[in-house]
Backbone and ligand atoms as CSV (ligand in chain L), in Angstrom:
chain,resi,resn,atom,element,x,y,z
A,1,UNK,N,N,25.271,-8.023,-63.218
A,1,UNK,CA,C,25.593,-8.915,-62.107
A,1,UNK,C,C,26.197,-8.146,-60.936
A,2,UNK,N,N,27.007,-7.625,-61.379
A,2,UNK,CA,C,27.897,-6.298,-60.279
A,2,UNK,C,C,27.103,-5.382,-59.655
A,3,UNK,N,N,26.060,-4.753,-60.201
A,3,UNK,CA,C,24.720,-4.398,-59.793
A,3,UNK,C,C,24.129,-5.018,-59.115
A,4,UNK,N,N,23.639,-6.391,-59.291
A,4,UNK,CA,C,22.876,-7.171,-58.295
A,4,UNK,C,C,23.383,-7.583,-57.502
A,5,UNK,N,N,24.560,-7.602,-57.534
A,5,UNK,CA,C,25.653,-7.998,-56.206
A,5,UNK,C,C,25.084,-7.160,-55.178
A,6,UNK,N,N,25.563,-5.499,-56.098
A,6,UNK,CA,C,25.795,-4.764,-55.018
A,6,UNK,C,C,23.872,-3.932,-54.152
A,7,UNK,N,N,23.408,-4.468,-55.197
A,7,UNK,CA,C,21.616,-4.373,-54.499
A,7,UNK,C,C,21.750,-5.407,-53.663
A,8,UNK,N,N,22.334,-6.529,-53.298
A,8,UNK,CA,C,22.280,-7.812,-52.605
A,8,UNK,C,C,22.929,-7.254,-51.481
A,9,UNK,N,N,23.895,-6.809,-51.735
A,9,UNK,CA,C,25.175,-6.570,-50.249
A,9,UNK,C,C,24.253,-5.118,-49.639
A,10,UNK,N,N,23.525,-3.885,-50.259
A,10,UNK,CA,C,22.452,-2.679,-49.743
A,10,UNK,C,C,21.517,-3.019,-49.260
A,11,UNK,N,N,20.977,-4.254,-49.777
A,11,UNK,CA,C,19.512,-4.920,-49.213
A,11,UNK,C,C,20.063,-6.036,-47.833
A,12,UNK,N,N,20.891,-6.680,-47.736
A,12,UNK,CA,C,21.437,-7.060,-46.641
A,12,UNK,C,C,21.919,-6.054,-45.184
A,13,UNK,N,N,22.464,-5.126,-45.794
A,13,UNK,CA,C,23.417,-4.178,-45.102
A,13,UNK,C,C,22.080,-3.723,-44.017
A,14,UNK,N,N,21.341,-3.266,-45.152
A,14,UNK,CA,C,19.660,-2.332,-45.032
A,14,UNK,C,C,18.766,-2.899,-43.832
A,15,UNK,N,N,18.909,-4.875,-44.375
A,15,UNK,CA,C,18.169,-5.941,-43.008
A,15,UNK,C,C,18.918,-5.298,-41.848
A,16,UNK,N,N,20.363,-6.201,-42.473
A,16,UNK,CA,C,21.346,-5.646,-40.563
A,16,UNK,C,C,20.671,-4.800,-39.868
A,17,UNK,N,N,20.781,-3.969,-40.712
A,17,UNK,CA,C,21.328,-2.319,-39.893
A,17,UNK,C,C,19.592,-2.012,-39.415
A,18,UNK,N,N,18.368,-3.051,-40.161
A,18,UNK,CA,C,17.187,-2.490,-39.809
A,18,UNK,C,C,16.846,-3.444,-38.471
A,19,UNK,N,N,17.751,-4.879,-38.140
A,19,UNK,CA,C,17.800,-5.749,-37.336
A,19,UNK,C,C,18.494,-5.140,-35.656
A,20,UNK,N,N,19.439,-4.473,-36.513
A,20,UNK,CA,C,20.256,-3.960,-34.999
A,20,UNK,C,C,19.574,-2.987,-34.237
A,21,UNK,N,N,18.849,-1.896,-35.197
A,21,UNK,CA,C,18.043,-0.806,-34.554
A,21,UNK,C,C,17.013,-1.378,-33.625
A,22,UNK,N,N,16.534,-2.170,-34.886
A,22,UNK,CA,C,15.163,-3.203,-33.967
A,22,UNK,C,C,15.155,-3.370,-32.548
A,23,UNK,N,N,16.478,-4.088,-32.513
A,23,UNK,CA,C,17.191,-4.752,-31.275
A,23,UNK,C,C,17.592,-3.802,-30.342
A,24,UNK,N,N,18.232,-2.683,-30.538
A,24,UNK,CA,C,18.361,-1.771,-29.711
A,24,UNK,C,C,17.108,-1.047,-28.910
A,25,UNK,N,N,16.147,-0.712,-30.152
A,25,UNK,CA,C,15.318,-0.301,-29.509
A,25,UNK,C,C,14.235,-1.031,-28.782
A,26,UNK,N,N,14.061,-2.254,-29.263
A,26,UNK,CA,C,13.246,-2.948,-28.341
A,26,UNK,C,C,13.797,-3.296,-26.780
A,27,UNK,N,N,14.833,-3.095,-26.448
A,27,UNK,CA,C,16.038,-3.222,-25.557
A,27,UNK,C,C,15.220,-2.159,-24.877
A,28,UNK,N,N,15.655,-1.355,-25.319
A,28,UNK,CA,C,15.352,0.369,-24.730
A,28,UNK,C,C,13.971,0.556,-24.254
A,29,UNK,N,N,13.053,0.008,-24.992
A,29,UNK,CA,C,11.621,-0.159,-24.163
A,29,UNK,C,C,11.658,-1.119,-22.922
A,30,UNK,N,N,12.268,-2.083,-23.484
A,30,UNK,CA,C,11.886,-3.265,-22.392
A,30,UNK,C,C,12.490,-2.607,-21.162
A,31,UNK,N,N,13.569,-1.793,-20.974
A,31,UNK,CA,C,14.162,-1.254,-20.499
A,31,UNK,C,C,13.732,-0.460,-19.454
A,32,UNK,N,N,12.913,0.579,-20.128
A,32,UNK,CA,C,12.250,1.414,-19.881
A,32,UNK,C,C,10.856,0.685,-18.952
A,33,UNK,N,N,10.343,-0.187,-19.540
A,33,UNK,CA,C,9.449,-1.137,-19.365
A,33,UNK,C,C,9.466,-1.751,-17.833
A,34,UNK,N,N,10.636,-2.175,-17.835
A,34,UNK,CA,C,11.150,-2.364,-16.313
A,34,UNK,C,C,11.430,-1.713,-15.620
A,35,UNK,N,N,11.699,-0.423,-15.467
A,35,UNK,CA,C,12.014,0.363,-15.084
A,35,UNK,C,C,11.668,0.990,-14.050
A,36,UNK,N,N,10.351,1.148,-14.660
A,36,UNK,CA,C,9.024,1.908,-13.753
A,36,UNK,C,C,8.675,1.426,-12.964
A,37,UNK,N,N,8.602,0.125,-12.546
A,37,UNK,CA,C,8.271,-0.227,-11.272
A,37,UNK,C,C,9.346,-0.270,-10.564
A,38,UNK,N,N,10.867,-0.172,-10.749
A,38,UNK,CA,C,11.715,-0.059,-9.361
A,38,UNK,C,C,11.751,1.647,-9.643
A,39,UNK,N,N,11.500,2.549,-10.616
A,39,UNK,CA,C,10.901,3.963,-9.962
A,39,UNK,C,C,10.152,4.078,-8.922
A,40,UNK,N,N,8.536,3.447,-9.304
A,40,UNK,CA,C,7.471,2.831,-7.712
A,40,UNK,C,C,8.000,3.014,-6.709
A,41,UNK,N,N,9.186,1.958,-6.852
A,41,UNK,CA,C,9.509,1.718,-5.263
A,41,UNK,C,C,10.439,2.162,-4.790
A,42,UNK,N,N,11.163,3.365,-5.711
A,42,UNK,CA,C,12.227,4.084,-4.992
A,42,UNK,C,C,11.193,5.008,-4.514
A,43,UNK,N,N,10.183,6.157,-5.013
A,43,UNK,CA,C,9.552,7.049,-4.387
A,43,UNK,C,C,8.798,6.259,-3.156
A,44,UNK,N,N,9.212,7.270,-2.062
A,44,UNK,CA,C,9.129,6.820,-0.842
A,44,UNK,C,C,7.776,6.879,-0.036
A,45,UNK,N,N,7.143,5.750,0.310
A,45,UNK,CA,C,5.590,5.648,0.779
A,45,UNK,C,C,5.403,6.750,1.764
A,46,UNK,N,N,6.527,7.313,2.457
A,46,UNK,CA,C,5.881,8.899,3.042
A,46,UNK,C,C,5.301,9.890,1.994
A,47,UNK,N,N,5.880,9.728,1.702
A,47,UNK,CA,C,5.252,11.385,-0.219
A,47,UNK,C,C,4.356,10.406,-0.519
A,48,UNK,N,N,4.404,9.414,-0.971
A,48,UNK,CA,C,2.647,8.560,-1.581
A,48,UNK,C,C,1.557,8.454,-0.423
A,49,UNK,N,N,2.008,8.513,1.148
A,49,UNK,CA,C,0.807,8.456,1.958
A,49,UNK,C,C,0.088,10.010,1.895
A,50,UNK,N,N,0.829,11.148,1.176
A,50,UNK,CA,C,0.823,12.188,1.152
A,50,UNK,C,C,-0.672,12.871,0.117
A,51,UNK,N,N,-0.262,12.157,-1.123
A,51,UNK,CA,C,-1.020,12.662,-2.054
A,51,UNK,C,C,-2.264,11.710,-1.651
A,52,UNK,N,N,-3.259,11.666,-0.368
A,52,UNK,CA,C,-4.222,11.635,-0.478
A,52,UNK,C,C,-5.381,11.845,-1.223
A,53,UNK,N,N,-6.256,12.294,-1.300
A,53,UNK,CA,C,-7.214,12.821,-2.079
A,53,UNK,C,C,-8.764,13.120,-1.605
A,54,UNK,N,N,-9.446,13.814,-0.915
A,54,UNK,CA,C,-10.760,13.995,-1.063
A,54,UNK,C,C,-12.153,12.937,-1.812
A,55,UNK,N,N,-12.541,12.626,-0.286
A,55,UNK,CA,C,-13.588,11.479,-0.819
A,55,UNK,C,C,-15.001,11.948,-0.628
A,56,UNK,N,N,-15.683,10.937,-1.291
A,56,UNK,CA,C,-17.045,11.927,-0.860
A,56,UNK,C,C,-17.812,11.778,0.486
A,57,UNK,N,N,-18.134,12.597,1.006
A,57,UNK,CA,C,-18.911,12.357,2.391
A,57,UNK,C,C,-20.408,12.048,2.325
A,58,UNK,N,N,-20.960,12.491,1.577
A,58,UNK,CA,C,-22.448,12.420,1.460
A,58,UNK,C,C,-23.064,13.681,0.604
A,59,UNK,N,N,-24.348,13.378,0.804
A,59,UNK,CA,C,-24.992,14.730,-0.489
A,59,UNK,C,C,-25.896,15.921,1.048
A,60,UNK,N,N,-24.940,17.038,0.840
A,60,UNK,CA,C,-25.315,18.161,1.517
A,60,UNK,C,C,-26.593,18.052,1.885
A,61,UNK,N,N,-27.545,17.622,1.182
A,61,UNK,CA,C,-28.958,18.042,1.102
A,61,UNK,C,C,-29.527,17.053,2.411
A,62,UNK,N,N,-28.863,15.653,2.457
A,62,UNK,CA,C,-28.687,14.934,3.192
A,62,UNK,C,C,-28.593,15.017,4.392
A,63,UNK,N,N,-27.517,15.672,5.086
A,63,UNK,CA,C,-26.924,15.983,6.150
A,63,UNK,C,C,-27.737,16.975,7.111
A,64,UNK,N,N,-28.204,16.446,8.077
A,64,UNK,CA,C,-29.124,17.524,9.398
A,64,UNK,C,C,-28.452,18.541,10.073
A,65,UNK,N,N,-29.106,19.782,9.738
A,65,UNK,CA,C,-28.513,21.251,10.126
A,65,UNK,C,C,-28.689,21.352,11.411
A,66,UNK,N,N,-28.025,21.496,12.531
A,66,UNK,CA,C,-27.504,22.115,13.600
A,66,UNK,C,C,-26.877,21.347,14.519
A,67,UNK,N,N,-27.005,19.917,14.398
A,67,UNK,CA,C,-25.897,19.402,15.510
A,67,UNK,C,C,-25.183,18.108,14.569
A,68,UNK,N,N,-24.552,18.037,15.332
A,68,UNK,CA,C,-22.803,16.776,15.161
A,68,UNK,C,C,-23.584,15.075,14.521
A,69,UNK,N,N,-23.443,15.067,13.431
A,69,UNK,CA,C,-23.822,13.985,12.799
A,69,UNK,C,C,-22.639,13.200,11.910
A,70,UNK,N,N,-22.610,11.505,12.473
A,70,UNK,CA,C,-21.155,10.607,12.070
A,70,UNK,C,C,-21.381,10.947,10.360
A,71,UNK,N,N,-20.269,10.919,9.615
A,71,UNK,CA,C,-20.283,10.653,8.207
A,71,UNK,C,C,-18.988,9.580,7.957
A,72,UNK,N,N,-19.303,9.097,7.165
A,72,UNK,CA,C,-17.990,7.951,6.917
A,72,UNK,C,C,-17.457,8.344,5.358
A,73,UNK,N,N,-15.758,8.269,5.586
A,73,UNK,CA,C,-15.070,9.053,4.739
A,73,UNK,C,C,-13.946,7.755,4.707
A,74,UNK,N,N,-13.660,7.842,3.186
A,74,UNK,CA,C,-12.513,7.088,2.870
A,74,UNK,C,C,-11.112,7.476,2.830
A,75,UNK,N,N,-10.216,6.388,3.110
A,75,UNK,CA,C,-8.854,7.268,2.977
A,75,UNK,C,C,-8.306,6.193,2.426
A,76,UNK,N,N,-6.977,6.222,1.163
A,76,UNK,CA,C,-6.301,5.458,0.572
A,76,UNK,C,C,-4.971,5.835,0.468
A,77,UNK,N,N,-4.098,4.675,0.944
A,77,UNK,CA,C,-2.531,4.917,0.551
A,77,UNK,C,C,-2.385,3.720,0.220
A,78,UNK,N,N,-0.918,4.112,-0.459
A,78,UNK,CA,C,-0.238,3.146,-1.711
A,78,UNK,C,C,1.281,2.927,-0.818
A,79,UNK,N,N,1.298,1.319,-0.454
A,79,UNK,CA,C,2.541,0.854,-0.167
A,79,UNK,C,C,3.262,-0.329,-1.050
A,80,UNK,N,N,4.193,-0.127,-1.823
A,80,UNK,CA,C,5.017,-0.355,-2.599
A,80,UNK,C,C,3.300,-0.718,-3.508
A,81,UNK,N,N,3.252,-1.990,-3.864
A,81,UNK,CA,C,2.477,-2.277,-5.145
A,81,UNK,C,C,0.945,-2.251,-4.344
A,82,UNK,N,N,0.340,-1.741,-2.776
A,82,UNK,CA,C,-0.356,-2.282,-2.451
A,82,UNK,C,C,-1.222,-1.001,-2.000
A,83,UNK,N,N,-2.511,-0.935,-2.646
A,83,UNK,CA,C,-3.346,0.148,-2.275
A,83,UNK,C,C,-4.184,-0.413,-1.120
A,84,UNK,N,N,-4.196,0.604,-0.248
A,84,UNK,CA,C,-4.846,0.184,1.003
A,84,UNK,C,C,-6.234,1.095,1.231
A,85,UNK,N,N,-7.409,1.096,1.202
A,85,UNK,CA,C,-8.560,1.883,1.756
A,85,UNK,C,C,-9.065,1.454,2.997
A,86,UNK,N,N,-9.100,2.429,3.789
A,86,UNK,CA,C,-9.929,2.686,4.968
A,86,UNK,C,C,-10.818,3.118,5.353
A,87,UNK,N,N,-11.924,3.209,5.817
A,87,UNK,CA,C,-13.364,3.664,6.194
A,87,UNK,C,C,-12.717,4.676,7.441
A,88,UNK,N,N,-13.536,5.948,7.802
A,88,UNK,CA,C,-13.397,6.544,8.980
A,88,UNK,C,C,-14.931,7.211,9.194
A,89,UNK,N,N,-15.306,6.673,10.351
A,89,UNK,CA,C,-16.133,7.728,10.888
A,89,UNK,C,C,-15.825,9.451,11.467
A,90,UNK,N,N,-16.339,10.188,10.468
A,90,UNK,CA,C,-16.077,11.885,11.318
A,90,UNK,C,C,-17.227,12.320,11.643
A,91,UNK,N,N,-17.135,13.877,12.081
A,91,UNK,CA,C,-18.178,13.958,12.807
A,91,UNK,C,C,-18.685,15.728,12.444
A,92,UNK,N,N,-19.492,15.684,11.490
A,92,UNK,CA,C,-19.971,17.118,10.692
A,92,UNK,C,C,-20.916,17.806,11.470
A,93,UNK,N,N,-20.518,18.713,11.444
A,93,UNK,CA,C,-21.728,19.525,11.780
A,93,UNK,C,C,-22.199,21.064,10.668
A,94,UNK,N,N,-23.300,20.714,10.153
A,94,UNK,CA,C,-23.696,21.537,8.969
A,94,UNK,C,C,-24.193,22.976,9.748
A,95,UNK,N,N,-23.829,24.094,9.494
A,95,UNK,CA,C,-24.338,25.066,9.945
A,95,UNK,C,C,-25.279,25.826,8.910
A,96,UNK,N,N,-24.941,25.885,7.475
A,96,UNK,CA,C,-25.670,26.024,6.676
A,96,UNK,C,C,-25.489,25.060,5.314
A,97,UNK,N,N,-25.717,25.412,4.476
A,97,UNK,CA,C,-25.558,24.491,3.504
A,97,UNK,C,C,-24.428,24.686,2.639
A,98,UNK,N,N,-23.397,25.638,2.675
A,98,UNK,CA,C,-22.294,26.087,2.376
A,98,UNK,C,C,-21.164,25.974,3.821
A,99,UNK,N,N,-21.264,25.880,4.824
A,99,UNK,CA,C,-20.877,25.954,5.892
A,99,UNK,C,C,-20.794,24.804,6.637
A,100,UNK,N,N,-19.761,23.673,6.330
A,100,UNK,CA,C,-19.967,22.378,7.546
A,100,UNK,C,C,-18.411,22.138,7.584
A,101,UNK,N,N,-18.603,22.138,8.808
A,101,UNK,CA,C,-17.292,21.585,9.794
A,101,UNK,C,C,-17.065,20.336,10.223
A,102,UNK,N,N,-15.884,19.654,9.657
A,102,UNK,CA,C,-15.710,18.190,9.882
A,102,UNK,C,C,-14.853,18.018,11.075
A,103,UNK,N,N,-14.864,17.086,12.443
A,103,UNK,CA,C,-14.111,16.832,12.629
A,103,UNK,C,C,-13.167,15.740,12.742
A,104,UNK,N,N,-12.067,15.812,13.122
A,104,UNK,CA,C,-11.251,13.962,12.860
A,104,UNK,C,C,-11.988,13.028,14.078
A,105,UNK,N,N,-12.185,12.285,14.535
A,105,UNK,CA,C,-13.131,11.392,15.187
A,105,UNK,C,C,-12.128,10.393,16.166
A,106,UNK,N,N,-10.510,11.397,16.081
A,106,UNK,CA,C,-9.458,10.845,17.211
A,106,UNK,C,C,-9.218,11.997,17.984
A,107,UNK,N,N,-9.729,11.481,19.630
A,107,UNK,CA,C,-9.588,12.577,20.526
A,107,UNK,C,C,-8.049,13.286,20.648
A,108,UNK,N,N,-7.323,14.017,20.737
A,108,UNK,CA,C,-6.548,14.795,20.272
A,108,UNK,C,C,-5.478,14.249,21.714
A,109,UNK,N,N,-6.266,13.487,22.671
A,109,UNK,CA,C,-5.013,13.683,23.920
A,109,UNK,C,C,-4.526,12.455,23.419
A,110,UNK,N,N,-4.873,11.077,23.484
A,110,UNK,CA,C,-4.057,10.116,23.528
A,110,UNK,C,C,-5.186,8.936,22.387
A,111,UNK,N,N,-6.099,9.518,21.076
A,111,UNK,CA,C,-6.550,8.765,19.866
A,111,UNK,C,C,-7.125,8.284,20.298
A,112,UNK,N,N,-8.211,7.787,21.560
A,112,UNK,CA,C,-9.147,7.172,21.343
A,112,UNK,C,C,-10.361,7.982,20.772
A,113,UNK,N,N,-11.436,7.148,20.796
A,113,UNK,CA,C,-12.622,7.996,19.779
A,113,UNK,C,C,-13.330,8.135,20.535
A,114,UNK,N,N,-14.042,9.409,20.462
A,114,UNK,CA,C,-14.913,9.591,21.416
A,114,UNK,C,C,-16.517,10.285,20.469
A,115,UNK,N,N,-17.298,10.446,21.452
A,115,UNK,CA,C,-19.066,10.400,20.760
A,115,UNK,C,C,-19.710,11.624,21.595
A,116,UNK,N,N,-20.555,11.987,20.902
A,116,UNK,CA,C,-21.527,13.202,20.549
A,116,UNK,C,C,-22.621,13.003,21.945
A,117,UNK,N,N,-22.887,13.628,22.835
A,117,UNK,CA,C,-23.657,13.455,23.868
A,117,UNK,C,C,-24.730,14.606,23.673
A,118,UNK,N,N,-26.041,13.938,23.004
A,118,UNK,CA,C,-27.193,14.781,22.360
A,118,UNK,C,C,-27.564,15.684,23.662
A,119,UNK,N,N,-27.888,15.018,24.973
A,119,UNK,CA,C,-28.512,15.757,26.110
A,119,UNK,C,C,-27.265,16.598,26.577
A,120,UNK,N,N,-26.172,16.681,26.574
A,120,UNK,CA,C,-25.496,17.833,27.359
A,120,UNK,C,C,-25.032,18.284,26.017
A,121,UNK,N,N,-24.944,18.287,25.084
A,121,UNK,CA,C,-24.558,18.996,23.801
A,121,UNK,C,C,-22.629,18.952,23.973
A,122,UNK,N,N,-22.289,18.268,23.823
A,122,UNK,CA,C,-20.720,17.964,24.005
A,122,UNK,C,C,-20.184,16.815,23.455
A,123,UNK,N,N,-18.975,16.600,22.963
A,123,UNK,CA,C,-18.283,15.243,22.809
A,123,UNK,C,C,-17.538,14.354,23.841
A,124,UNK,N,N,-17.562,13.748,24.360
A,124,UNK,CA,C,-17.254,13.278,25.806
A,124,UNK,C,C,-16.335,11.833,24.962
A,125,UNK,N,N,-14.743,12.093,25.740
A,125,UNK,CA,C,-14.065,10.970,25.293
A,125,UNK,C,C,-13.848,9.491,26.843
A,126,UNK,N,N,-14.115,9.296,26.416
A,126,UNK,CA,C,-14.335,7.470,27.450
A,126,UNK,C,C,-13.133,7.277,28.121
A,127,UNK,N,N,-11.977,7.581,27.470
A,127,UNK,CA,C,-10.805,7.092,27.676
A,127,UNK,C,C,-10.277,7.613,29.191
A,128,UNK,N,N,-10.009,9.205,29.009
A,128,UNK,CA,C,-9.921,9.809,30.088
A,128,UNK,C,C,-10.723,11.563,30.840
A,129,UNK,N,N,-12.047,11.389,29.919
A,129,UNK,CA,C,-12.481,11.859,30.028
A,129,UNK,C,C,-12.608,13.737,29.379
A,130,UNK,N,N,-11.791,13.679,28.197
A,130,UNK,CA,C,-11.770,14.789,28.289
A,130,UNK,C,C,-13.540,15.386,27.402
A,131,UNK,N,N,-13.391,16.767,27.396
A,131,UNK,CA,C,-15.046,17.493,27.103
A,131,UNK,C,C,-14.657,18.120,25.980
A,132,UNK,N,N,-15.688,18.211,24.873
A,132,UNK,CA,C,-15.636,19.575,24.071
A,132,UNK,C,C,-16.835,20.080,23.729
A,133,UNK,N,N,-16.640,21.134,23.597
A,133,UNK,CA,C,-17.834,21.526,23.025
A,133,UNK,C,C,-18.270,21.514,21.567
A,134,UNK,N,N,-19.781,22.041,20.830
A,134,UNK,CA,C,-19.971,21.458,19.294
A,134,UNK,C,C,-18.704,22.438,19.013
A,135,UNK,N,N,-18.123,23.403,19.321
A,135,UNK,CA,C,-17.428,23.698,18.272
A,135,UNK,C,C,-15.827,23.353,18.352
A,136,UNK,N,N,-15.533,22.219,19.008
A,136,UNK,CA,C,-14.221,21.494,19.254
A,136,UNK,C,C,-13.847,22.198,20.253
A,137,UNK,N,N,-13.975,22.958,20.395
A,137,UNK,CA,C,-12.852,23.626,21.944
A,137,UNK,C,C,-12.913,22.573,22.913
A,138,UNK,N,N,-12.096,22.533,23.801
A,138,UNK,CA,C,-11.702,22.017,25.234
A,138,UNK,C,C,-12.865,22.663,25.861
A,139,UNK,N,N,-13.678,22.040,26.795
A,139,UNK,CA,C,-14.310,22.052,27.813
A,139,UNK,C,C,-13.497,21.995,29.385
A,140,UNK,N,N,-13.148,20.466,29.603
A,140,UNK,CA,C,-12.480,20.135,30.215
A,140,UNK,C,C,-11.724,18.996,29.975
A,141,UNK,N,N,-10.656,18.193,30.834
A,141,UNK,CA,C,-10.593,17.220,30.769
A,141,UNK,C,C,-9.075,17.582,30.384
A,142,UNK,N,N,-8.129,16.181,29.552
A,142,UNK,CA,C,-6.389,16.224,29.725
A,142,UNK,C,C,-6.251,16.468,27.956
A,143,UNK,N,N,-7.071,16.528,27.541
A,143,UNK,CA,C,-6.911,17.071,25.805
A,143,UNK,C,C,-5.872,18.112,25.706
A,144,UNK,N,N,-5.115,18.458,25.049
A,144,UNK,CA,C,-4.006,19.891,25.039
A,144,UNK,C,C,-4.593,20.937,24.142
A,145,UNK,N,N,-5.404,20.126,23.086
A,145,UNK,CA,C,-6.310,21.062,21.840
A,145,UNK,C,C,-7.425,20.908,21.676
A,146,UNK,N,N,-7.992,21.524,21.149
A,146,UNK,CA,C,-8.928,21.516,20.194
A,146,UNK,C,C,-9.316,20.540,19.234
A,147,UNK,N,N,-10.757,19.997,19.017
A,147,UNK,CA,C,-10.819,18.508,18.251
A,147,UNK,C,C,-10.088,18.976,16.564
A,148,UNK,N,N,-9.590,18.054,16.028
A,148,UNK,CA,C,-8.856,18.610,14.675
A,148,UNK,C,C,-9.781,18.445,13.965
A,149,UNK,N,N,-10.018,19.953,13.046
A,149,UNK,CA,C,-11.120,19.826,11.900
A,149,UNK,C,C,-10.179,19.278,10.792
A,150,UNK,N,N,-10.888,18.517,9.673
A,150,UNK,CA,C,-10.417,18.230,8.673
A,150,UNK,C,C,-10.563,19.002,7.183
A,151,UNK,N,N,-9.920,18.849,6.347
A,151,UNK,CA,C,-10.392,19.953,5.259
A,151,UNK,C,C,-11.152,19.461,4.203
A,152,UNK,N,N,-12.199,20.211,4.057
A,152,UNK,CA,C,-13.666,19.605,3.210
A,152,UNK,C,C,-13.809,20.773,1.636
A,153,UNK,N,N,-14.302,20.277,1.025
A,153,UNK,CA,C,-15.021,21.045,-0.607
A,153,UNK,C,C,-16.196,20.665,-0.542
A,154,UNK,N,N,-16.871,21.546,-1.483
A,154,UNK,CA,C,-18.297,21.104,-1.436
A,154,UNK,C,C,-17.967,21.404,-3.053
A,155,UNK,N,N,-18.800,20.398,-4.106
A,155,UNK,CA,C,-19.063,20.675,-5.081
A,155,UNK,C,C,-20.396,19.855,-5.471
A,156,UNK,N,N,-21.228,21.052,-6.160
A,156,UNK,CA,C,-22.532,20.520,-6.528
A,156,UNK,C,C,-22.944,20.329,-5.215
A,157,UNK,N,N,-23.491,19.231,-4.827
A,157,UNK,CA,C,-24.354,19.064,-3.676
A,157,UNK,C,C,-23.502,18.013,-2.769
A,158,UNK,N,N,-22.533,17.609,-3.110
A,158,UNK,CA,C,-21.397,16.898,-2.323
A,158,UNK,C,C,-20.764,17.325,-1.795
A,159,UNK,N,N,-20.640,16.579,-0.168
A,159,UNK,CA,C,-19.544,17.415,0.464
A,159,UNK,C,C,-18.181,16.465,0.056
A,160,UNK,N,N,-16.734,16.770,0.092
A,160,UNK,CA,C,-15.876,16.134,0.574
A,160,UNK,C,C,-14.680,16.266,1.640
A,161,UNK,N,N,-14.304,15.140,1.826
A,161,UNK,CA,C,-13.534,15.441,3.405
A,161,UNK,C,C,-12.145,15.038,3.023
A,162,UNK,N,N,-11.284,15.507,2.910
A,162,UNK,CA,C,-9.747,14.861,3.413
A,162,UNK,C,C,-9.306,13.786,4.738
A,163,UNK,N,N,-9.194,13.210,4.154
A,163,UNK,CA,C,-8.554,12.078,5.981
A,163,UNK,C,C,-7.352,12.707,6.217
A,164,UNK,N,N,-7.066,13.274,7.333
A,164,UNK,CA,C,-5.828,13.279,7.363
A,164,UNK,C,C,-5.527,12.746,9.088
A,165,UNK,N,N,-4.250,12.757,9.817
A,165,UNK,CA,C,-3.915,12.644,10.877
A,165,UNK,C,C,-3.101,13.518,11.384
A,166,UNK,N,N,-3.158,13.417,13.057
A,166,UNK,CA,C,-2.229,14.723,13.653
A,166,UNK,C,C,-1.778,13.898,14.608
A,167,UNK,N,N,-0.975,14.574,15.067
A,167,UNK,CA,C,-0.283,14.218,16.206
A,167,UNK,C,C,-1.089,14.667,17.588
A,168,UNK,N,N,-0.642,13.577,18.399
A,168,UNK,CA,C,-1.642,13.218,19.914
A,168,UNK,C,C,-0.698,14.300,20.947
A,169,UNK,N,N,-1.826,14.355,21.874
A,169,UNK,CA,C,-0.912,15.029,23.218
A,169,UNK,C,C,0.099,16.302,23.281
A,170,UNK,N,N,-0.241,16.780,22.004
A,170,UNK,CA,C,0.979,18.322,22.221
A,170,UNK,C,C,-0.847,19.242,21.588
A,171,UNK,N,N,0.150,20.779,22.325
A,171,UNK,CA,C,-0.944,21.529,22.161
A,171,UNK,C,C,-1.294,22.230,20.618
A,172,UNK,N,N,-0.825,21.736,19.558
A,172,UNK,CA,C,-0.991,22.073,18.608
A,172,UNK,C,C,-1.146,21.055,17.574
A,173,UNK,N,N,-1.804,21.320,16.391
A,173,UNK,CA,C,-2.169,20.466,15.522
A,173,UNK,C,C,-1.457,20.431,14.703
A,174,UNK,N,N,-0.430,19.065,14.513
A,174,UNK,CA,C,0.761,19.002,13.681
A,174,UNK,C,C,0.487,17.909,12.598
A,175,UNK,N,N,0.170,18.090,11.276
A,175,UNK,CA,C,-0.233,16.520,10.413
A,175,UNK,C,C,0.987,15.768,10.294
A,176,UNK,N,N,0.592,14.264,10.546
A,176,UNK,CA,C,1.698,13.483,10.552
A,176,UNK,C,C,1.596,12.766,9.093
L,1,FES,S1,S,-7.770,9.825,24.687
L,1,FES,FE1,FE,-9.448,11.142,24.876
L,1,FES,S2,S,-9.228,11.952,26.857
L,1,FES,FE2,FE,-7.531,10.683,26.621
């Protein structure tokens, strides 16, 4: 009897003590569980607009060798719970099939967009007129730089492009 007592009071003790852990640790997940999303939203949507990523532009084979042809490139950022994608038109020009130069498709003086003028071979912006030539330089006009190339990979027969942005109206290309 003193025996089964005391298997009664080890096998009880044994529940408890297997009840409290339980409890603790399910605590500790749920915990954990919750957690992670006010982590989310402490890391700050500047560093998450950051880790962009490389989208695909099109298949190399695709793309017409020697002058400035639009490609549309995606860009995605994450604000608090909310992924956002954007379409951008850029503007490639394939020199060989290992060799293509993207550029951002915001004129560098004051972001408007400007277009490819087949008969004088130049990019001509509407806004205030500034010029470049196919290979981004300043022609003329109130631009301070050079059109901003963007940074591309090629793998397999895909090109890809980075979206990124710069800053307007100073003479250097600063990513914002
Ligand atoms: S925005 Fe292009 S010239 Fe001013």
């Amino acid at each position: 009897m003193k025996e089964e007592g005391g298997l009664k009071g080890s096998s009880q003790f044994s529940r408890r003590g297997f009840l409290k852990i339980f409890s603790v640790s399910l605590a500790s997940i749920s915990g954990l569980l919750l957690g992670i999303p006010a982590l989310d939203a402490i890391i700050s949507p500047a560093l998450k607009s950051r880790l962009t990523s490389f989208s695909k532009a099109g298949k190399i084979g695709n793309i017409p060798e020697g002058s400035p042809v639009r490609l549309t490139v995606a860009s995605s950022a994450k604000d608090a719970y909310l992924n956002d994608t954007e379409m951008h038109n850029v503007w490639a020009i394939k020199k060989s099939n290992s060799d293509i130069e993207v550029f951002s498709p915001i004129c560098p003086h004051l972001g408007c967009s400007y277009n490819w003028d087949p008969q004088k071979s130049q990019f001509e912006c509407p806004c205030h007129g500034s010029v470049f030539a196919e290979n981004g330089k300043v022609i003329s006009g109130p631009a301070p730089r050079s059109l901003d190339t963007l940074p591309t990979k090629i793998e397999g027969d895909e090109l890809y492009v980075e979206w990124e942005k710069f800053q307007l109206g100073i003479n250097k290309k600063v990513k914002i």
